[in-house]
C-alpha positions in Angstrom: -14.3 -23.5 16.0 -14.8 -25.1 12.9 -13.0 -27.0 10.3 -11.5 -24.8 7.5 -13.2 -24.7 3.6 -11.3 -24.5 0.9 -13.2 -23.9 -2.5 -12.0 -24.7 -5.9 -13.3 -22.0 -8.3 -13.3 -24.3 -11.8 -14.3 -24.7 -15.2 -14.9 -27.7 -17.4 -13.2 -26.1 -20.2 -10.3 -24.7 -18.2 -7.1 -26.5 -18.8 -5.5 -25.5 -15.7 -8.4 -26.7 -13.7 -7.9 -30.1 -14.9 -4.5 -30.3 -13.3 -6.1 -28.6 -9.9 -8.3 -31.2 -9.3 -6.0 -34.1 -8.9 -3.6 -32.0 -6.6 -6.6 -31.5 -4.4 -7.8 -35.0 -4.7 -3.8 -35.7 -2.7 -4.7 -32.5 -0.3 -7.5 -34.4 0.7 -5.6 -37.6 1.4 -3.2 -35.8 3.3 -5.3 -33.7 5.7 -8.4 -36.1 5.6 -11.5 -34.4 7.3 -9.3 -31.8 8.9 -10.3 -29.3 6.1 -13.6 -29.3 3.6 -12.9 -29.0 0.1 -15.6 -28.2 -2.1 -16.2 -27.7 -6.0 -17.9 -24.6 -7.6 -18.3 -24.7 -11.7 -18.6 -21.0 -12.3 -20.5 -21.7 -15.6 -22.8 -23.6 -13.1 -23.0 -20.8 -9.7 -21.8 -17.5 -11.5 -23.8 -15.8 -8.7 -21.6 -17.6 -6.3 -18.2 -16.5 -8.8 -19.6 -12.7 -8.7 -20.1 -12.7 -5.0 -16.2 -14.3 -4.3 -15.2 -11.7 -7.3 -13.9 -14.5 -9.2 -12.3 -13.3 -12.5 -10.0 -16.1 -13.4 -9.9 -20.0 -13.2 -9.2 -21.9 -11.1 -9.4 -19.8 -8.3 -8.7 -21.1 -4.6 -10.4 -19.7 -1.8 -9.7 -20.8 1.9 -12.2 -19.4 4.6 -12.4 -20.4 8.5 -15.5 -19.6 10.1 -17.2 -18.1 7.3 -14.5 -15.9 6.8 -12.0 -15.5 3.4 -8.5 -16.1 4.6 -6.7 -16.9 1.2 -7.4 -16.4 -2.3 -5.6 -17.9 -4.8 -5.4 -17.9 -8.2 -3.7 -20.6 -11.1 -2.3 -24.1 -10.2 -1.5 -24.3 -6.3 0.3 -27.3 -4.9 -0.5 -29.5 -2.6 2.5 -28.3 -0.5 1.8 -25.0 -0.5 -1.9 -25.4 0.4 -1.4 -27.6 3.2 1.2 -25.0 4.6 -1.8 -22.8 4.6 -4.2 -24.5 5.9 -2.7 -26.6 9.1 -2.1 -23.6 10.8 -6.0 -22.7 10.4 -7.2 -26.4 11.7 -8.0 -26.8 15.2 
């Protein structure tokens, strides 16, 4: 089994997305390599946005084996993503 992704849907310009980023940089710290986080700037990858049906930012999405679990959208805390995600790591 592998290790589940979360993806952070962001913008440069987005407000919001600013104050994502350093409650993700604390999810990291807390659950180390246990889960992947990765970035997506959908000015960057809007093929990747429209795919994920992304309409608003930041927008988090949590798969496990190349499957969406969660989706999420606005500011998420730490808390309430790690309560979401240990019971997906193996």
């Amino acid at each position: 089994m592998s290790r589940p992704v979360l993806i952070d849907f962001f913008a440069e310009w987005c407000g919001p997305c600013k104050r994502q980023g350093p409650i993700l940089e604390e999810l990291k710290r807390k659950m180390g390599d246990r889960v992947e986080i990765r970035k997506v700037d959908v000015d960057q990858h809007m093929d990747m946005a429209n795919r994920y049906g992304i309409r608003v930012v930041p927008t988090l999405v949590i798969e496990k084996d190349g499957r969406v679990v969660r989706s999420l959208e606005g500011v998420t805390s730490a808390e309430t993503l790690e309560s979401m995600l240990l019971p997906l790591v193996d």
